[in-house]
N, C-alpha and C positions, 0 to 999 in steps of 0.2 A: 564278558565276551567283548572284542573288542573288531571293528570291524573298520577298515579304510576304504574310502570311494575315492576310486581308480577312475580313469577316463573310461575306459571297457565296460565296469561297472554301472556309469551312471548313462550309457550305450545301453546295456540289458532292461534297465530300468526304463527308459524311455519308450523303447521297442514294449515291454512289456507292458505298461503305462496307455502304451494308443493298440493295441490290440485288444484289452479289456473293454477300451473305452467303444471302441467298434461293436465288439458282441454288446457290450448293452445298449446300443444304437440299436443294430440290430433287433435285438429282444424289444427295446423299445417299442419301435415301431409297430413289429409283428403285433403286439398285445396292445395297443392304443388303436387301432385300426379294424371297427364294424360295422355292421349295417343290421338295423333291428325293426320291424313294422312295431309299432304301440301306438295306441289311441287315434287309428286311422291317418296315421303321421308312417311315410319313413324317416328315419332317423341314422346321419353316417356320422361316423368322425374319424379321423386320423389325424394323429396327433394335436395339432393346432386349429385343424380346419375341420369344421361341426356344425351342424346345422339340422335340420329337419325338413321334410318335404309333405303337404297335405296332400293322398293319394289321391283326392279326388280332383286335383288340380296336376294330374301327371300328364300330360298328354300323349306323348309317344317314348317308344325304348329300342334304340336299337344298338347293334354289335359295334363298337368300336376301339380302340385303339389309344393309347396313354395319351393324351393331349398336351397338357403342361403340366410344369410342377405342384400346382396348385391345386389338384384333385384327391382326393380320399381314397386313395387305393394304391394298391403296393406293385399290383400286375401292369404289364403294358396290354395286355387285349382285357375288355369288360363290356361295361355297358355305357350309354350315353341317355340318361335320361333329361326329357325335355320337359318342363311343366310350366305354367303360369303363361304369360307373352316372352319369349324370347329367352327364358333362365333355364339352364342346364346345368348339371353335374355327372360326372364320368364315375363311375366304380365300379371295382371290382369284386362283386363276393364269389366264394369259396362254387356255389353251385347256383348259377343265374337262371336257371330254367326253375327251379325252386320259389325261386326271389319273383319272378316276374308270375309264378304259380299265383302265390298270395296278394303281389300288388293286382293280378286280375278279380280276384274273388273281390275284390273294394271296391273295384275301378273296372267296370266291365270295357269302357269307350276306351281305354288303353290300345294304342295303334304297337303291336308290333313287327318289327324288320330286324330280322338276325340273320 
């Protein structure tokens, strides 16, 4: 078989090339991206940015809005939780009334505003 690359062709290719490359961005993300209570910890991550939070150091949670790039969540409306003196993180899970369910069962002093 024998096959020549054309300028058109090595055009398909490229196009094809960053379109694959998109969905498994895409796919990426979606599947690197959650938030898990274990061992009185929550625990986020997406993709690069991971960390844990001790629940009983959360202080307040309320309704907020994508902040910067640099949060763990995929959505622009979530949550804003506050903990420790002055540190925060934004995410967003799947069902927040859920989420904030569990972090009260640990955490009764948990302020919330939604």
């Amino acid at each position: 078989l024998y096959f020549t690359w054309t300028r058109s062709s090595w055009i398909a290719g490229a196009v094809l090339a960053v379109t694959i490359a998109i969905f498994y961005a895409i796919y990426y993300f979606w599947t690197h991206t959650y938030y898990e209570i274990k061992n009185d910890q929550l625990h986020y991550q997406s993709v690069s940015v991971k960390g844990q939070i001790p629940i009983r150091k959360i202080n307040r949670i309320e309704a907020a809005t994508y902040p910067n790039s640099g949060s763990p969540a995929l959505a622009f409306q979530g949550l804003m939780i506050y903990y420790s003196v002055g540190k925060e993180v934004f995410i967003a899970p799947e069902n927040s009334e859920r989420l904030i369910e569990e972090l009260k069962k640990e955490n009764r002093r948990v302020k919330i505003n939604l």
